[in-house]
C-alpha positions in Angstrom: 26.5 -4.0 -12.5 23.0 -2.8 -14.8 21.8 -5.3 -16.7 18.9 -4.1 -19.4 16.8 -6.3 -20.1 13.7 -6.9 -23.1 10.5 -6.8 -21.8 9.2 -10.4 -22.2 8.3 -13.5 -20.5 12.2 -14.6 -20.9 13.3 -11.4 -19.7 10.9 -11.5 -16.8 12.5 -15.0 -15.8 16.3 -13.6 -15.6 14.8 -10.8 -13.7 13.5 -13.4 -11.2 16.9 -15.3 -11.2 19.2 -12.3 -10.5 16.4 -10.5 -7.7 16.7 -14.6 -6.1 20.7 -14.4 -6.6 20.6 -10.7 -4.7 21.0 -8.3 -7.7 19.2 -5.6 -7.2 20.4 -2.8 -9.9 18.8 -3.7 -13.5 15.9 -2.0 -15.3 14.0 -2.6 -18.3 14.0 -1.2 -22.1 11.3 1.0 -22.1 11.3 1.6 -18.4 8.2 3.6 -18.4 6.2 0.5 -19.4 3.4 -0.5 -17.2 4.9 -3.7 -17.3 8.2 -2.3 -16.0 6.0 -0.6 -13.1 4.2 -3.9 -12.2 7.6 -6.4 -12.2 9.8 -3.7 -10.0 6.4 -4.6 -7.9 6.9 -8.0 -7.5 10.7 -7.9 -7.6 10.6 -5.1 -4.9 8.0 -4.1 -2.7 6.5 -7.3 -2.3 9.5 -9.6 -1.8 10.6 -6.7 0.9 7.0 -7.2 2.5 7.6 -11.2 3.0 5.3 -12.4 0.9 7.1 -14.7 -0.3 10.7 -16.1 0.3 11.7 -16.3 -3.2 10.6 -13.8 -6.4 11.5 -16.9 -8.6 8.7 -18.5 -6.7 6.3 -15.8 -6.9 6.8 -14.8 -10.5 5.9 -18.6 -11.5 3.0 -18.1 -9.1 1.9 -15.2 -11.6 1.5 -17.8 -13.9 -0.2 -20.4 -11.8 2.7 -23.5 -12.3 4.2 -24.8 -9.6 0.9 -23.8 -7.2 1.5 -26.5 -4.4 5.0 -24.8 -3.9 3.7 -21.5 -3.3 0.9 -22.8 -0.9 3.5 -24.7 0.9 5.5 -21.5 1.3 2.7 -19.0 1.6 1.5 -22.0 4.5 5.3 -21.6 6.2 4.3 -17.7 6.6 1.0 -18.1 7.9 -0.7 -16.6 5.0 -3.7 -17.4 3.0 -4.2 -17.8 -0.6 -6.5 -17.6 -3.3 -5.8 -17.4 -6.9 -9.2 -16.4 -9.5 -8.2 -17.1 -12.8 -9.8 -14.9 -15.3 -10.0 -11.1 -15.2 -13.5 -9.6 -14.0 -15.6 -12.5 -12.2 -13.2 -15.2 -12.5 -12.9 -18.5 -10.8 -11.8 -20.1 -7.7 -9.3 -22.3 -8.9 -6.2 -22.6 -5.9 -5.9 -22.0 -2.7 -4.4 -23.1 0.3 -5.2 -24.8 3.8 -3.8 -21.5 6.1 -6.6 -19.6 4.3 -9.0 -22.3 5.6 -8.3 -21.5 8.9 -8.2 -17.6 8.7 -11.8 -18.0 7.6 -12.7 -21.1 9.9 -14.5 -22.4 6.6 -13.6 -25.4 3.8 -13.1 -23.9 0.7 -13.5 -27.6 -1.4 -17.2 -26.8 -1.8 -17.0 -23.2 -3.9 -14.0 -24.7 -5.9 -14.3 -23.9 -9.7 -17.1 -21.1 -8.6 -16.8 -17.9 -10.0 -16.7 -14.6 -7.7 -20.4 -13.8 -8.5 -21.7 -17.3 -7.6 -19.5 -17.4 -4.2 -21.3 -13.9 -3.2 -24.6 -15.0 -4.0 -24.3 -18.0 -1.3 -22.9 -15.4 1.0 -25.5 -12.9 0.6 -27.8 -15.9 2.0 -25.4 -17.4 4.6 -23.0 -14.8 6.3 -23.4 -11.4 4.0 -20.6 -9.9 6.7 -18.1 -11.9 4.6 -19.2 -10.5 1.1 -16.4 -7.8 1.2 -13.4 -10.6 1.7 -14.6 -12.1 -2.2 -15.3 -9.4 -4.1 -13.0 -6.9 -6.3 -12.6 -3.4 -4.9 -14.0 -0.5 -7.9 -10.8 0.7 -8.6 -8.7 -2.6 -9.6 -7.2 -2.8 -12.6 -3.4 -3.4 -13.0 -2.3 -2.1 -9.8 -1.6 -4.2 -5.9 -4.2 -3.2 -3.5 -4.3 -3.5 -0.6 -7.3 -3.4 2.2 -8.2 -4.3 6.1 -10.9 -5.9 7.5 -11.7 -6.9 11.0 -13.7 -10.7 11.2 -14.2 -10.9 15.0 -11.7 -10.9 17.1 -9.2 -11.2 14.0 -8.0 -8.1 12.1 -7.1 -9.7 8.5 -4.7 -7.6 6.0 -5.3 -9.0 1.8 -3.7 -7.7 -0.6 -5.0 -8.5 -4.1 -2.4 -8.7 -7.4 -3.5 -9.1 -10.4 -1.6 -11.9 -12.4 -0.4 -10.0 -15.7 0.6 -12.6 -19.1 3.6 -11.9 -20.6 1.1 -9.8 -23.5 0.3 -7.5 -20.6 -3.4 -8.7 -20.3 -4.8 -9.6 -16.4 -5.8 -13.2 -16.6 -6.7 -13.1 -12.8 -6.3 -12.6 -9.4 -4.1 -13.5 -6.3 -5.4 -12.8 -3.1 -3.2 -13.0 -0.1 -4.8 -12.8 3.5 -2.4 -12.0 6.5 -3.3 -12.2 9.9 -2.1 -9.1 11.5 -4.4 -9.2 15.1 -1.1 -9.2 16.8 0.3 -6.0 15.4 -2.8 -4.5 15.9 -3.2 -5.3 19.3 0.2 -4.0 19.9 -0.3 -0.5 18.6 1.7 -1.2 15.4 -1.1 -1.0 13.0 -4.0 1.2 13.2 -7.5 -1.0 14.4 -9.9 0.8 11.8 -7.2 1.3 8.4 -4.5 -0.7 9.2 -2.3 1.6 8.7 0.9 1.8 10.2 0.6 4.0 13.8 3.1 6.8 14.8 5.0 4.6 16.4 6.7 2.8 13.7 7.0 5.7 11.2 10.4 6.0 12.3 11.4 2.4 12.4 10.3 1.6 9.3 11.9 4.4 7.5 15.3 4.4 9.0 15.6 0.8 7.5 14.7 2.0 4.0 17.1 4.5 4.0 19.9 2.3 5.5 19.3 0.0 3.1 19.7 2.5 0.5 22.9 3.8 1.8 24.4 0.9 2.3 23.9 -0.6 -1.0 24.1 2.5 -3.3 25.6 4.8 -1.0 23.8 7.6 -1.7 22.9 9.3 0.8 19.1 10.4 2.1 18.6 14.3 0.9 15.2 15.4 1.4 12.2 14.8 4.2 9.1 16.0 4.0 6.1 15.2 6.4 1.9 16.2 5.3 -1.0 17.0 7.3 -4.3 15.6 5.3 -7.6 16.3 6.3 -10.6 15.5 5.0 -13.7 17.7 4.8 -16.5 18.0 6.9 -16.1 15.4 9.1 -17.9 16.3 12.1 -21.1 17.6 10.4 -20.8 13.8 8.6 -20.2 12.1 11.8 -23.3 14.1 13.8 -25.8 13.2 10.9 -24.7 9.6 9.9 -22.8 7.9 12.9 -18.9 6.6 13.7 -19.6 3.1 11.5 -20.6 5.8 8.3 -16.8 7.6 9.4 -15.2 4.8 9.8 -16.1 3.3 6.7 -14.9 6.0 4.3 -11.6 5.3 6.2 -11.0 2.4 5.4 -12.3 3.7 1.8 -9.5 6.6 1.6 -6.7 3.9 3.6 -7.1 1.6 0.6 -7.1 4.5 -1.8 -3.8 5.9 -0.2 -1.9 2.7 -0.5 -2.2 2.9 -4.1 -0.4 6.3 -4.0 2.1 5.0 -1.8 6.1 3.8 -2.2 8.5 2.5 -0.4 9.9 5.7 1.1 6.6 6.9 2.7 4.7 5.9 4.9 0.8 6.9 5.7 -0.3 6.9 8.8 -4.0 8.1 10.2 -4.4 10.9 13.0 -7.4 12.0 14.3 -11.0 11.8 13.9 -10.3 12.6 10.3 -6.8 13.1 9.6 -3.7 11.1 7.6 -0.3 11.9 7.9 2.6 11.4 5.4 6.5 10.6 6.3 8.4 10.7 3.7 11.8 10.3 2.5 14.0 11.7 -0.9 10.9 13.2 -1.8 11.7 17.0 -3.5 9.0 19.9 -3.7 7.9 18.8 -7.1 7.7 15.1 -6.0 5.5 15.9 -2.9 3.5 18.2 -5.3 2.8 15.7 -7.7 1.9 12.9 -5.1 -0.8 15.6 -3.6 -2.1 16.0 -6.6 -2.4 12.1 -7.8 -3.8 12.1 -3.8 -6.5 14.5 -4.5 -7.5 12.8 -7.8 -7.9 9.4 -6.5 -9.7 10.1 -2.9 -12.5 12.6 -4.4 -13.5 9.6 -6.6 -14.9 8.5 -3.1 -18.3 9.4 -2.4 -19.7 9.6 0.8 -22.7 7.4 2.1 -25.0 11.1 2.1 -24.5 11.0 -1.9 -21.6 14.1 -1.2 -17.9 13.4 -2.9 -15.2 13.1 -0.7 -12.6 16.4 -0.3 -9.5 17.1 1.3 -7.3 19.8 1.6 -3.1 19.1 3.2 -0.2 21.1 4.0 3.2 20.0 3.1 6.9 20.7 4.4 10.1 19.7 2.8 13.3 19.5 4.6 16.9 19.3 3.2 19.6 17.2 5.3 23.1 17.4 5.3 25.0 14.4 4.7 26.0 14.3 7.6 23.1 14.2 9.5 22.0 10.2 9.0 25.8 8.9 8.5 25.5 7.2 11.6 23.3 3.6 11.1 23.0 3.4 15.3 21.3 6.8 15.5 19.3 7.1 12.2 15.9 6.0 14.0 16.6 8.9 16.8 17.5 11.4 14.0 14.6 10.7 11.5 12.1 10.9 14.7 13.2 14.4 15.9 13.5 15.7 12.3 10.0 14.4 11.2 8.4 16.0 14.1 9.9 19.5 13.3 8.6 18.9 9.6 5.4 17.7 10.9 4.9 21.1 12.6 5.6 23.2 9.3 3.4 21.0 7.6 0.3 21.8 10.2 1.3 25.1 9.9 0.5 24.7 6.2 -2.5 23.3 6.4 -4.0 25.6 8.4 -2.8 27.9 5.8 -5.0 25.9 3.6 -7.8 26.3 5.7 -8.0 29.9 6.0 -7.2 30.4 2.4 -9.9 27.6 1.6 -7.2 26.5 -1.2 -6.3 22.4 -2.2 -3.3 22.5 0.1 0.0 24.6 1.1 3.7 23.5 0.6 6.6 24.9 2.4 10.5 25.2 1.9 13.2 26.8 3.8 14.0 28.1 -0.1 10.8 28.8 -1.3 8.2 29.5 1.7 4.4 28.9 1.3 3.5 28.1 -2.2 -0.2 27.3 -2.7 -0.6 23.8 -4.4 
């Protein structure tokens, strides 16, 4: 069944009633629409992630009713919360006790402060914490997502802007997730937070058994890419690790935005991200490093010098036969990522020596210069 819906609040609530009841295949008029972008969002990727248990519950979050129910559930998943209503420096108007305890800290105090206010008393009292309450530069519309370590914690917060049904941001909802453990056991990455090597196949083979078994279609296409970015090691030797590790974190954040549910990102190296991906063509892959590119050399370094990167890319086409078999599809992506992987190094040091953006590959097509 495709139900098409209008794009309005009353649409928006029977897309929250069907995702709740298990529907999964429905798309709005004007599917383009940012607001079509941002409610497959919610609907999707974030009910996926666990932020929730319920999109009903969530989208009525986006509208701040119902708030003790979301802190009781959000509470239940050991995650923090903190809604600022009003776009820009809004308020503190809701949160809830988990995120009390993430930040060992009662939040009565600041309540009804705006943004500005709470890191003015933080410049004076703990200035370390003036990252977890402030905006990043490049939110607007879009989830982002960012990592921070606080001690011995490693703390994951995703920020969502809360969108009316006239497709103006009247706020914010932060959510903070405690994520020491997978850190500590090499499933996330202790500077981005990034998923590790490890899990690339793990993660993926569930996405595209999920796909199969509810579409039945069938995965098509891998690719894999080798990023680097520039001039590293001179940066490193003139300005320290902490200067490294910070743009990072920086181009981690950056490369979630560019991110869906059939990649993942993972960082390598001093200097170095990789890409998995899955159903991603030549065109697709060429368009993502492009939109890559665009976003990450808006990043400027700490010596005043813009951030550049240059990546090679390899796509692989299956058979169908190859993942038809649930019980071996983590074994199967593994060893056919790592041959992709290879081509793709083998295109970026094509790159390299041609001192071009990046390099794609195809069995069809060879090198094409990107």
């Amino acid at each position: 069944m495709i139900v098409v819906l209008q794009r309005s609040a009353t649409g928006a609530q029977v897309a929250a009633d069907l995702a709740s009841l298990g529907v999964r295949h429905f798309r709005f008029e004007e599917e383009d629409s940012d607001w079509n972008r941002y409610l497959f969002q919610v609907v999707d990727a974030h009910r996926r992630q666990g932020i929730i248990q319920s999109t009903h519950e969530y989208l009525e979050s986006l509208h701040v009713v119902q708030m003790e129910r979301t802190r009781s559930v959000l509470d239940s998943l050991q995650m923090g919360l903190m809604v600022i209503e009003g776009a820009g420096d809004g308020q503190l108007m809701h949160y809830n006790h988990r995120l009390e305890l993430l930040l060992n800290r009662e939040l009565d105090v600041w309540h009804g402060w705006s943004l500005s206010q709470i890191q003015r008393h933080l410049k004076q009292e703990e200035p370390s914490e003036l990252a977890l309450f402030s905006l990043p530069m490049q939110i607007s519309d879009e989830t982002v997502s960012d990592f921070y370590r606080r001690g011995p914690l490693y703390l994951e917060r995703t920020i969502l802007p809360l969108i009316s049904a006239t497709e103006v941001v009247t706020g914010y909802l932060f959510v903070f997730k405690d994520v020491t453990f997978e850190v500590s056991s090499d499933r996330l990455d202790s500077v981005t937070g990034l998923p590790t090597n490890s899990e690339v196949a793990r993660i993926l083979s569930r996405r595209v058994a999920w796909t199969l078994r509810h579409s039945g279609i069938p995965c098509r296409h891998i690719s894999a890419a080798h990023l680097r970015l520039a001039d590293m090691d001179s940066y490193r030797e003139h300005q320290g690790q902490a200067a490294v590790d910070q743009v990072l974190i920086q181009a981690a954040s950056h490369l979630r935005l560019c991110s869906s549910d059939s990649m993942v990102i993972v960082r390598s190296g001093l200097s170095d991200f990789l890409i998995y991906a899955v159903d991603h063509t030549m065109d697709q892959c060429s368009r993502k490093h492009r939109e890559i590119q665009e976003r990450l050399e808006t990043l400027v370094r700490k010596d005043g010098k813009p951030l550049q990167l240059q990546g090679g890319w390899a796509v692989r086409s299956l058979l169908e036969s190859d993942f038809s078999d649930p019980a071996r599809m983590e074994d199967g992506l593994r060893r056919a990522f790592k041959d992709t992987l290879r081509t793709a190094e083998k295109a970026l040091q094509r790159a390299l020596l041609d001192k071009s953006r990046g390099m794609l590959y195809s069995a069809e097509e060879g090198f094409i210069p990107l």
